[in-house]
Backbone as a ProteinNet text record, in pm:
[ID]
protein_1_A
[PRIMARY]
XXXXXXXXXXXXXXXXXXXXXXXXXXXXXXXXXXXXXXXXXXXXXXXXXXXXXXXXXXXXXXXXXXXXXXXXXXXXXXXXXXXXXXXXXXXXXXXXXXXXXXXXXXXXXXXXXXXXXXXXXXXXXXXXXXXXXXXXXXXXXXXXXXXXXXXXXXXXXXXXXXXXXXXXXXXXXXXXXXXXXXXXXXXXXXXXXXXXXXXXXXXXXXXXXXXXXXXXXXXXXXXXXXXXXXXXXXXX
[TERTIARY]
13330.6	13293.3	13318.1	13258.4	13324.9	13423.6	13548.5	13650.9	13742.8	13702.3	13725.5	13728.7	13580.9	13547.1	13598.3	13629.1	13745.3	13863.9	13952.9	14042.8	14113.6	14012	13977	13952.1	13809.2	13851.9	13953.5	14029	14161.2	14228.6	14302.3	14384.3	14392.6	14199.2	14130	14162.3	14190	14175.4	14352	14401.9	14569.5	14617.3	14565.1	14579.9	14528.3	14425.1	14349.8	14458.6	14493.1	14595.1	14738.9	14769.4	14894.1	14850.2	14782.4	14727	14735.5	14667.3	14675.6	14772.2	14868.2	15022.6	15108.5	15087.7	15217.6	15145	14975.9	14978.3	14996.5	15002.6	15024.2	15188.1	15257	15399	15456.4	15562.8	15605.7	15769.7	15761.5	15893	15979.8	16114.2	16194.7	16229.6	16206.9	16219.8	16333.2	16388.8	16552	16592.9	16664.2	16652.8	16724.4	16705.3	16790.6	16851.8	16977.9	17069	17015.9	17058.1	16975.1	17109.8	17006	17128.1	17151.3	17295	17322.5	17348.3	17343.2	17389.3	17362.1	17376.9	17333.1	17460.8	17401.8	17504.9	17420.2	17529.4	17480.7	17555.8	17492.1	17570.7	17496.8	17560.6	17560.6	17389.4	17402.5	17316.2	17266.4	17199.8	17143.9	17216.1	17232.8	17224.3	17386.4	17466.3	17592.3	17659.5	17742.5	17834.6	17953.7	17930.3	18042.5	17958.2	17953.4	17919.9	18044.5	17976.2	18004.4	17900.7	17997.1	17938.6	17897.3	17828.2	17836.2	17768.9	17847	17819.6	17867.4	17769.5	17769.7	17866.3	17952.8	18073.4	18059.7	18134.5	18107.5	18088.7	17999.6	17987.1	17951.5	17844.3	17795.4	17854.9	17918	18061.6	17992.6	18025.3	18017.4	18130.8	18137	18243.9	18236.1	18286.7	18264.4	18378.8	18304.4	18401.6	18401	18486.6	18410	18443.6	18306.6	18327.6	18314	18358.5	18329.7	18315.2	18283.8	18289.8	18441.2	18566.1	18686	18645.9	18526.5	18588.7	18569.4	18538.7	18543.5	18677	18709.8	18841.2	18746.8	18938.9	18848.3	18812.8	18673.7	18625.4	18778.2	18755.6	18809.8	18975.5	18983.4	19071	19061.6	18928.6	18861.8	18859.5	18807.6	18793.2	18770.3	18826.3	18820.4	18642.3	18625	18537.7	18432.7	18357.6	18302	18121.4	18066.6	17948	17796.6	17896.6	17858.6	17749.1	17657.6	17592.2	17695.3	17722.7	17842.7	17939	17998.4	18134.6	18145	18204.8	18199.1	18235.2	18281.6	18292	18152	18068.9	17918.3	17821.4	17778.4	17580.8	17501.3	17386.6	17295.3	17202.1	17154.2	17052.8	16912.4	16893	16751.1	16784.2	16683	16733.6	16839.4	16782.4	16817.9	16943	17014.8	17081.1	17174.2	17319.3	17460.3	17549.5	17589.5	17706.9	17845.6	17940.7	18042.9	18147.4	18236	18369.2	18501.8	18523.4	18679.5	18760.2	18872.3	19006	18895.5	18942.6	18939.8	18759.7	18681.4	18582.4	18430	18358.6	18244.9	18117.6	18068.2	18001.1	17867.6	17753.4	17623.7	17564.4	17525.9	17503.5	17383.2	17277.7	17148.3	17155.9	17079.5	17104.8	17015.6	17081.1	16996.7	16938.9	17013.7	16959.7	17009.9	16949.2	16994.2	17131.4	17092.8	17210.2	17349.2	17439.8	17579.9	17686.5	17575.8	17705	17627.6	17543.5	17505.3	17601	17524.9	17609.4	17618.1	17750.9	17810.4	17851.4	17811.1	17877.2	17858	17942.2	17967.8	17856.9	17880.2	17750.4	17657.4	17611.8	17470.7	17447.3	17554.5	17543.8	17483.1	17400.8	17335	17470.8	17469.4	17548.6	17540.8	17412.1	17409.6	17416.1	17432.1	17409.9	17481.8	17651.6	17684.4	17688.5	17745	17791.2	17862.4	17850.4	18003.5	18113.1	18158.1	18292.4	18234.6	18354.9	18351	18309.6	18321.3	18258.7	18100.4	18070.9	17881.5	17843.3	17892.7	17860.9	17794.1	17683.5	17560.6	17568.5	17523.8	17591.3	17505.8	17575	17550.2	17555.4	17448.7	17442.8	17508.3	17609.9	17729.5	17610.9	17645	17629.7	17590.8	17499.1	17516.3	17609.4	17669.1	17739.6	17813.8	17893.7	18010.8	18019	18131.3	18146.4	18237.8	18318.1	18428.8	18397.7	18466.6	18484.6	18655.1	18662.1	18803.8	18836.6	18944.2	18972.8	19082.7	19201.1	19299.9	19410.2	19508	19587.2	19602.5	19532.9	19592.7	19748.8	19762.8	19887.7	19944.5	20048.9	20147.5	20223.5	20202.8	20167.2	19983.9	19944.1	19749.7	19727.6	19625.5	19608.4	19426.7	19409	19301.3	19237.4	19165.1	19116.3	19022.7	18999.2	18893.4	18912.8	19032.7	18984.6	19078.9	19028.3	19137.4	19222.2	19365.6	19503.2	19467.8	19422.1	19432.5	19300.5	19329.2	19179	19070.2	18931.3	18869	18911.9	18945.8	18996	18871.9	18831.4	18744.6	18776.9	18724.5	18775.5	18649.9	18715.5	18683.4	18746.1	18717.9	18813.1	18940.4	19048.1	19210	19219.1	19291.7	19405.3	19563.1	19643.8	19756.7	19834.6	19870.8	19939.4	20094.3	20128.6	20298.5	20294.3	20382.5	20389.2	20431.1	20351.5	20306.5	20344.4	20449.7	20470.4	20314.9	20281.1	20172.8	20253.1	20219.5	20310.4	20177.2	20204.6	20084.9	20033.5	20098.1	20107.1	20163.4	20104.9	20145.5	20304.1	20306	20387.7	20531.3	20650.1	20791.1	20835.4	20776.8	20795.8	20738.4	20633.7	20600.5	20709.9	20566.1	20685.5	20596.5	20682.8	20649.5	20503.1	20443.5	20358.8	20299.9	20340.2	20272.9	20304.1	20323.8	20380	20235.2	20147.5	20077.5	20127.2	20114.3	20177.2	20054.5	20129.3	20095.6	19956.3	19840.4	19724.8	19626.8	19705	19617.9	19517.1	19389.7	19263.7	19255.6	19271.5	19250	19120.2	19053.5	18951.3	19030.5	18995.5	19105.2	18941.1	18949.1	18804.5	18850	18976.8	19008.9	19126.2	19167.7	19270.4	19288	19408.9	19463.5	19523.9	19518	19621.3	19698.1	19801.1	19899.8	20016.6	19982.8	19981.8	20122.1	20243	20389.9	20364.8	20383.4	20368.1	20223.4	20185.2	20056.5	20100.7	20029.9	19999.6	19916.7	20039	19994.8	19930.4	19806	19777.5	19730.7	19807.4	19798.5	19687	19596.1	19558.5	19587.1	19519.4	19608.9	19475.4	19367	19268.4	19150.1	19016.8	18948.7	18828	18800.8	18686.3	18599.7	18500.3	18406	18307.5	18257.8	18104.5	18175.2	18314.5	18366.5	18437.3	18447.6	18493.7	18654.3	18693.8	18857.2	18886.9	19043.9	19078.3	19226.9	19244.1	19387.2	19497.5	19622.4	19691.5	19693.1	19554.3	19499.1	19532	19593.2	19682.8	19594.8	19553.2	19474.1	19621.9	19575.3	19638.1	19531.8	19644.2	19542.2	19626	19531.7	19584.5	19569.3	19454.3	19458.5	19419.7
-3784.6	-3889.9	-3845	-3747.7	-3654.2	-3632.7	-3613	-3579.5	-3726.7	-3806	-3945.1	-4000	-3986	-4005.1	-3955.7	-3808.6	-3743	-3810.7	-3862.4	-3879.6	-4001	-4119	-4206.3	-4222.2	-4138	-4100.3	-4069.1	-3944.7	-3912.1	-4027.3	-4111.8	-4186.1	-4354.8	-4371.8	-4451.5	-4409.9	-4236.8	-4224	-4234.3	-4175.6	-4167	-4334.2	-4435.5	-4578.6	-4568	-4521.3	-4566.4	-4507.1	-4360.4	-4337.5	-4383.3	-4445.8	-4552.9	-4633.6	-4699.4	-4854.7	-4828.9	-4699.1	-4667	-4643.9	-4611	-4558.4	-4659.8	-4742.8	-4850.3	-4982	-4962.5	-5057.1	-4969.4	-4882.6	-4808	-4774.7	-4814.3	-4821.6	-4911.9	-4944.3	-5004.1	-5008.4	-5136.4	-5193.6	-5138.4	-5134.1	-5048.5	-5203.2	-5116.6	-5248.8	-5245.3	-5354.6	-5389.2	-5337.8	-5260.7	-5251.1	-5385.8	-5475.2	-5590	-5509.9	-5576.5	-5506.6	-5606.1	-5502.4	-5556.4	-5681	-5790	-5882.6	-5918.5	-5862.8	-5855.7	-5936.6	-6082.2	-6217.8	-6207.1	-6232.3	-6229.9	-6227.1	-6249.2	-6233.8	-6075.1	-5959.5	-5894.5	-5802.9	-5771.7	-5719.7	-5636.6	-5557.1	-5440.5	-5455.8	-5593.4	-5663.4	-5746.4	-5833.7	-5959.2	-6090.8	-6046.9	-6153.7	-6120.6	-6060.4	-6065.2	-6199.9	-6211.7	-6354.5	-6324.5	-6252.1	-6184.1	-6103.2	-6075.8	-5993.8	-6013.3	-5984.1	-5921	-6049	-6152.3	-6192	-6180.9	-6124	-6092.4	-6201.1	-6195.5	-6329.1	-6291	-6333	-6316.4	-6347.1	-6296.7	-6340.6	-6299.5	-6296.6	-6287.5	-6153.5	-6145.3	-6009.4	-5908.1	-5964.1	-5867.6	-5799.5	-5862.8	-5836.7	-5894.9	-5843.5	-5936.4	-5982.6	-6048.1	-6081.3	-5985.6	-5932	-5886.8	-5903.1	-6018.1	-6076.4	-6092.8	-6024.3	-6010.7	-6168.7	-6213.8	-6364.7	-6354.3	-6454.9	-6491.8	-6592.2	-6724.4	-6825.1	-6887.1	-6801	-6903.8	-6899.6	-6852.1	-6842.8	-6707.8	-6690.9	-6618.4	-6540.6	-6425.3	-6404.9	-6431.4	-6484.9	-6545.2	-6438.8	-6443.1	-6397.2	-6279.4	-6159.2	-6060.5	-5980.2	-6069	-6032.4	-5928	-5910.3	-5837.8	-5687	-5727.6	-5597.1	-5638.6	-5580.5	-5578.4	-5623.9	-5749.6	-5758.7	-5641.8	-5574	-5456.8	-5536	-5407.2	-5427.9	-5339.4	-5313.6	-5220.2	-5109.9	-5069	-5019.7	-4910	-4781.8	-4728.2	-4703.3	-4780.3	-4766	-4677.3	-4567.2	-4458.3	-4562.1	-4662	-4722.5	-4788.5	-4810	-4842.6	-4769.4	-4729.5	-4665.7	-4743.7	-4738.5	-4855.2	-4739.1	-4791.6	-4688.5	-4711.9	-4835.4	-4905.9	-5051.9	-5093.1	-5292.1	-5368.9	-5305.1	-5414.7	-5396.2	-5202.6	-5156	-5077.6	-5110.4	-5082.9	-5053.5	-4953.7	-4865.3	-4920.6	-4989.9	-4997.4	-4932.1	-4827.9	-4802.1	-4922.5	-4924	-5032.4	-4951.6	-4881.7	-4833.7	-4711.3	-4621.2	-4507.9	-4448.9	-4610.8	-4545.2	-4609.7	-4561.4	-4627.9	-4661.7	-4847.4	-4894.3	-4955.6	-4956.5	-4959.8	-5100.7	-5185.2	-5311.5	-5339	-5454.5	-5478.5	-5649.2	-5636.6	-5811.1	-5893.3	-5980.9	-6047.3	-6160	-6200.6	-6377.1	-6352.1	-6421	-6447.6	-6588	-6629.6	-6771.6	-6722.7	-6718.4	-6655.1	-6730.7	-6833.7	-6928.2	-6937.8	-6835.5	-6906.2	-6896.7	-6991.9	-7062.3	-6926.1	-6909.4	-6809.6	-6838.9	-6815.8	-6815.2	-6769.9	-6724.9	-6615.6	-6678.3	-6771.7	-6806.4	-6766.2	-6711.8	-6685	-6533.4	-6488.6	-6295.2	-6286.5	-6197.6	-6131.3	-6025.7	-6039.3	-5981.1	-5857.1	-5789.9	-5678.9	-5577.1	-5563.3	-5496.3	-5497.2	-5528.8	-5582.2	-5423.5	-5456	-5394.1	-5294.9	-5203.8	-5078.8	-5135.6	-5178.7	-5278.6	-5416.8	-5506.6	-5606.2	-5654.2	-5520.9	-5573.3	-5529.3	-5491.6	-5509.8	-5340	-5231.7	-5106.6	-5112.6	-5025.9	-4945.2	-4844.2	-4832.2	-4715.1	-4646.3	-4483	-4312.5	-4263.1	-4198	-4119	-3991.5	-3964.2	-3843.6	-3726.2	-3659.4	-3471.4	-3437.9	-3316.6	-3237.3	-3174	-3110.5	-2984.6	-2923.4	-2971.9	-2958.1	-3108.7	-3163.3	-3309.8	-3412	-3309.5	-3318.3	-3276.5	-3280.4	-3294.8	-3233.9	-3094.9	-3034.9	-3067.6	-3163.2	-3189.5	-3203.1	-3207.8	-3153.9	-3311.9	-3301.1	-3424.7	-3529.9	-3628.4	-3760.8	-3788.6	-3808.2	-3868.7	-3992.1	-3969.5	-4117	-4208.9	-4309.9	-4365.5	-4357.4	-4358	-4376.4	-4471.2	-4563	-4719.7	-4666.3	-4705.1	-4719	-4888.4	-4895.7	-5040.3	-5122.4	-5222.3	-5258.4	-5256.6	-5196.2	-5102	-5212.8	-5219.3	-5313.8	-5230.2	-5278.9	-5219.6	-5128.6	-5159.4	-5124	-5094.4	-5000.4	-4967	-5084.2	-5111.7	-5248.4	-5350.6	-5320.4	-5494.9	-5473.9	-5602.3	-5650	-5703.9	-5800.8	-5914.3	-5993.3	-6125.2	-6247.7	-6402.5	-6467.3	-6514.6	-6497.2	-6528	-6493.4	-6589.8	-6564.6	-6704.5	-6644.8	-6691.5	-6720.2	-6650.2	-6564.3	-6534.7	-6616.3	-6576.4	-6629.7	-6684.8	-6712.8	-6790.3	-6702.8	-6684	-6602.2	-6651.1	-6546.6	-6536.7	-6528.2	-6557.9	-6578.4	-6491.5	-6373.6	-6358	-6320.7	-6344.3	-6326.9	-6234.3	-6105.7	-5941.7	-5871.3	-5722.1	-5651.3	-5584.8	-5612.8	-5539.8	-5542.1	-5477.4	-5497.1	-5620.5	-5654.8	-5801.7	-5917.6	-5891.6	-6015.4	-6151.4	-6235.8	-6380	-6494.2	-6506.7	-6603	-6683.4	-6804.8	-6871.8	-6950.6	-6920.2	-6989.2	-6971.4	-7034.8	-7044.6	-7096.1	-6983.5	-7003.2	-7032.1	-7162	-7184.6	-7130	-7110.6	-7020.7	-7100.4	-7009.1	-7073.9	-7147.3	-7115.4	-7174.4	-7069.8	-7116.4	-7031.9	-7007.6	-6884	-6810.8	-6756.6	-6701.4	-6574.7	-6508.3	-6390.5	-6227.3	-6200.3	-6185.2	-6151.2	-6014.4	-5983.6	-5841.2	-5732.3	-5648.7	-5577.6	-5454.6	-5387.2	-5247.9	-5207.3	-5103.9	-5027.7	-4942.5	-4907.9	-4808.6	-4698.9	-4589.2	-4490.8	-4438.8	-4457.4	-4379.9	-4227.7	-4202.4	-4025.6	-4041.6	-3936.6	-3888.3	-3872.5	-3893.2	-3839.3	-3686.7	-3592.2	-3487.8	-3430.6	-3368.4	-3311	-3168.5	-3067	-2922.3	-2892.8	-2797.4	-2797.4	-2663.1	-2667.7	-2601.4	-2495.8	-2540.2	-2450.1	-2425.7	-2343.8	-2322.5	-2413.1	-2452.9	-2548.6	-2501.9	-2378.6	-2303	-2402.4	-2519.9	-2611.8	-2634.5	-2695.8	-2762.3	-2683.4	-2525.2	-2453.7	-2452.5	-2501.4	-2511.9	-2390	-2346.5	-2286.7	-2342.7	-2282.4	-2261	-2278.7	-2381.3	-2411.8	-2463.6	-2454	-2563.3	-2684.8	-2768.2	-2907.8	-2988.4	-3118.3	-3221.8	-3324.2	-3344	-3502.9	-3611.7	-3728.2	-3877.3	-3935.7	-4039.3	-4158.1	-4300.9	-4296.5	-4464.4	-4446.3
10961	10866.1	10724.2	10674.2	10531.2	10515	10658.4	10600.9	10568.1	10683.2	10628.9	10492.4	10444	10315.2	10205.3	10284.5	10133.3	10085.8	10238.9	10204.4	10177	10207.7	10159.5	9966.6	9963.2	9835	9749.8	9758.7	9695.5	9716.5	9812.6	9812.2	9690.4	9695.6	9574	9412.6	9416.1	9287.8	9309.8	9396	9333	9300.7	9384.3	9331.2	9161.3	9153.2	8992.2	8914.1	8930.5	8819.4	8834.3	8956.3	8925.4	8890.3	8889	8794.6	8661.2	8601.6	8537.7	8417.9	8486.9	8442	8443.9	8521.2	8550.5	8444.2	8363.5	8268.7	8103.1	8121.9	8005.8	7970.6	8066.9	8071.8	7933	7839.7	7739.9	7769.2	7764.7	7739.3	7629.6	7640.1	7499.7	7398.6	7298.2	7190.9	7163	7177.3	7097	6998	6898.3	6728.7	6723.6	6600.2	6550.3	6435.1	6494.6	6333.1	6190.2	6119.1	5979.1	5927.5	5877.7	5805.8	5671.6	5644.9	5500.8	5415.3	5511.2	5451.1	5310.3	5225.9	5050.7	4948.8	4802.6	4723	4635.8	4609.4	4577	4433.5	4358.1	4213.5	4188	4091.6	4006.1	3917.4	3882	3784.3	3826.2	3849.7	3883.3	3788.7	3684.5	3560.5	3540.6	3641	3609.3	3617.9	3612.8	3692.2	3767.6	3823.3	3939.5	4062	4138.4	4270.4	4361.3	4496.9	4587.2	4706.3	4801.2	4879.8	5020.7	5118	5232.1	5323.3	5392.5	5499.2	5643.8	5734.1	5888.3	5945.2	6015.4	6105.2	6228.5	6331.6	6451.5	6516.3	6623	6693.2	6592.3	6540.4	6395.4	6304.3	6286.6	6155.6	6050.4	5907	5824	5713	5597.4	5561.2	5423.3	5339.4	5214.2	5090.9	5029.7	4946.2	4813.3	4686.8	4563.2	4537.8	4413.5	4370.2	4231.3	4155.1	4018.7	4025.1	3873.1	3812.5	3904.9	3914.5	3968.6	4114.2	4164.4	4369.5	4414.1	4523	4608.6	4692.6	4702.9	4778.1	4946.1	5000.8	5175.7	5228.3	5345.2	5409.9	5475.4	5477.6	5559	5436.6	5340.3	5248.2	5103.1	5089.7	4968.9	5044.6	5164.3	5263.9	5384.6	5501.8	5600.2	5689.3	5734.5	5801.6	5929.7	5871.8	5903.9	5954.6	6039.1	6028.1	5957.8	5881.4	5739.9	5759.4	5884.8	5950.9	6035.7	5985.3	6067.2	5992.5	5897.4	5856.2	5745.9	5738.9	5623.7	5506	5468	5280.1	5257.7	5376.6	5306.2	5335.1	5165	5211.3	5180.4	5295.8	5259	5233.1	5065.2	5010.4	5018.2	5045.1	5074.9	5116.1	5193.4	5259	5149.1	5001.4	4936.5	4811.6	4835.6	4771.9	4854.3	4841.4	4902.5	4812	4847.6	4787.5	4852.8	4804.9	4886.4	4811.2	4892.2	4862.2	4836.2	4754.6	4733.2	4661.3	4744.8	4710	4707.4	4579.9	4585.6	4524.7	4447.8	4404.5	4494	4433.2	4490.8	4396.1	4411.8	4294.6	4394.4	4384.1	4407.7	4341.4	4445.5	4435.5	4488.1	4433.4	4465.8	4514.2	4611	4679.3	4584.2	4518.9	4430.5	4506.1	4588.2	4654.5	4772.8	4872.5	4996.8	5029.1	4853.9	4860.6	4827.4	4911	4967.9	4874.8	4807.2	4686.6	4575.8	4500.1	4372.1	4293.8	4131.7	4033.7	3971.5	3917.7	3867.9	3702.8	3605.8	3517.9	3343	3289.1	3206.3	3082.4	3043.9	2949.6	2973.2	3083.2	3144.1	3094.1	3071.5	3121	2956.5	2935.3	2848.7	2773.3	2623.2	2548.2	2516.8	2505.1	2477.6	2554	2711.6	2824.1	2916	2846.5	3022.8	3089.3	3204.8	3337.2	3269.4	3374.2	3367.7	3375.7	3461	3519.4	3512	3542.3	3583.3	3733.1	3797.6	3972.4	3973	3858.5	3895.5	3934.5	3884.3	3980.6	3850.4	3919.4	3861.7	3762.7	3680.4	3561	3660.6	3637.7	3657.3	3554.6	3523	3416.8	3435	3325.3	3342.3	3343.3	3442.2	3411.6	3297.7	3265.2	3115	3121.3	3271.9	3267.5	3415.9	3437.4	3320.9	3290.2	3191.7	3195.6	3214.3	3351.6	3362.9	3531.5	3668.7	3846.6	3906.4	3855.5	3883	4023.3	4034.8	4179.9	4210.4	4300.6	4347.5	4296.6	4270.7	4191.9	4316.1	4284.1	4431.3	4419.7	4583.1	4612.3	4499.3	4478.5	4400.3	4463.7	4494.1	4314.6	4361	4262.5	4203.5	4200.9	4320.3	4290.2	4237.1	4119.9	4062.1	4048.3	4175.7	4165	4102.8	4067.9	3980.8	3840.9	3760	3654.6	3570.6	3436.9	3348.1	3297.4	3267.9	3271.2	3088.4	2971.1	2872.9	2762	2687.8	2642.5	2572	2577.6	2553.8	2624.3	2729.8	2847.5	2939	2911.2	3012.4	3098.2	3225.7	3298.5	3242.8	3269.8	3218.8	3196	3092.4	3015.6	2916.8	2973.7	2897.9	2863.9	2790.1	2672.2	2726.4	2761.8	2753.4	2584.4	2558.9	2459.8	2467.5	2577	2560.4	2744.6	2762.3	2915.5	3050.7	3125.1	3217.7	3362.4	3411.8	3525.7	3631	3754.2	3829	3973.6	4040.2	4189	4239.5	4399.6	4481.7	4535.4	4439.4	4551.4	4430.2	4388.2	4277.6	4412.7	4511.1	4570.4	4560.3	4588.7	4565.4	4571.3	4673.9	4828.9	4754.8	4619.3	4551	4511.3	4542	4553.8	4425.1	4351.7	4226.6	4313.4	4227.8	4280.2	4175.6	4064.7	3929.7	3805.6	3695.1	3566.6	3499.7	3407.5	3348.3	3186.7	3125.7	2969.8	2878.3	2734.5	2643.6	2618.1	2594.5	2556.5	2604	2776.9	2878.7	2898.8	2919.7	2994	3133.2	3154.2	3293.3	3311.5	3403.9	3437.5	3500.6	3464.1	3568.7	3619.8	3739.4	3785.1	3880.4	3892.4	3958	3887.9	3956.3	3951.6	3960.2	3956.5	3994.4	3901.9	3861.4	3803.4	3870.6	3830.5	3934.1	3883.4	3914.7	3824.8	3923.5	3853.2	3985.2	3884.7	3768.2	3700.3	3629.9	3662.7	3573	3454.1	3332.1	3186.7	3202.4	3113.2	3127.6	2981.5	2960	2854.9	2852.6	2758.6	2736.9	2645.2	2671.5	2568.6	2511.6	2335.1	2246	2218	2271.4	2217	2319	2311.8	2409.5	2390.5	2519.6	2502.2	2603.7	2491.8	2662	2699.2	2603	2653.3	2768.3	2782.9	2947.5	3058.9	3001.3	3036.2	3105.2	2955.9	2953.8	2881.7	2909	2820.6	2752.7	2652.3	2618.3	2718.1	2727.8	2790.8	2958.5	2967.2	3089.6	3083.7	3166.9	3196.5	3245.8	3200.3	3237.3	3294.4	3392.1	3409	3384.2	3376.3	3344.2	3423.1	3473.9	3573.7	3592.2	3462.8	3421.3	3289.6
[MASK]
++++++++++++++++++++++++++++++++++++++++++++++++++++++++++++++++++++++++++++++++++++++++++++++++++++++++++++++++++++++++++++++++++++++++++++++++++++++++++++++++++++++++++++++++++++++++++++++++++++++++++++++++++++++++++++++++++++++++++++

């Protein structure tokens, strides 16, 4: 009868601690990928960003915009799911670093609305942007003030950047009458005749460097720790 009872017993408790176990058990939680839908800039109060919008199989679209339009979905940059892809860091939910061409500019999601009103009357005069695409000023180094790094391949596409010293993007005037082609490339094909004094927005561009600008110098500069006849190249 006791040994009955024992084993009776044990068999009661090995049920209790499967009951036990099989309600203390947890389902695995899904992660949801994060969604970047938004319009996002350098500035808030800019009038240009960067639009990202949902596309399929968790892709998204990343498209710089101004006052003239948006470039189409997958043409600014390659439709990515920006989670993964070495040209984006996501620095917090609401701040992304994206690589375009060779540099990289740091953007804050201002709105979740993928089309707000864009426009240059709006932007505050005393403060704009670093660039025209909205990147975040970095405060330069004390020291050195200068990044010794090995000469890039040629030609040098420096993107984003305006062609001449004090050029902004924005509003142009037409000086004299302006060829329009659809591609800085060899293969470019006409597409437009802008007349003298017509108003454009340039809301992008490249510069493109086939020889470096070379500079010698003639004297020692220990704060940057140059010396005498050390060769700078320039490339925009």
């Amino acid at each position: 009868m006791n040994r009955w009872f024992k084993q009776c017993f044990v068999l009661l408790l090995c049920l209790c601690f499967l009951t036990v176990a099989c309600n203390n058990r947890t389902e695995p939680v899904k992660s949801t990928p994060p969604d970047f839908t938004g319009f996002w800039k350098g500035r808030c109060s800019d009038a240009f960003g960067v639009q990202i919008k949902k596309q399929t199989e968790n892709l998204f679209s990343v498209s710089f915009c101004g006052p003239g339009g948006c470039f189409e979905p997958g043409t600014w940059e390659p439709n990515t799911p920006i989670v993964g892809d070495p040209h984006y860091r996501l620095i917090n939910p609401v701040t992304l670093a994206i690589q375009h061409g060779d540099s990289w500019q740091t953007y804050t999601e201002c709105t979740t609305d993928t089309n707000p009103k864009l426009d240059y009357a709006t932007m505050p005069t005393d403060a704009p942007s670093t660039n025209p695409l909205g990147a975040s000023p970095v405060a330069a180094p004390e020291s050195p003030s200068y990044v010794a790094q090995p000469a890039p391949s040629l030609p040098f596409f420096d993107w984003n950047t305006c062609p001449f010293e004090g050029c902004t993007y924005g509003e142009w005037t037409a000086a004299a009458t302006v060829e329009v082609f659809d591609t800085w490339k060899p293969s470019r094909k006409r597409i437009a005749t802008i007349p003298t004094k017509a108003v454009v927005v340039g809301v992008s561009g490249v510069v493109i460097t086939y020889k470096p600008g070379v500079i010698r110098l003639n004297e020692d500069l220990p704060q940057d720790d140059l010396r005498r006849g050390d060769t700078i190249l320039t490339y925009t």
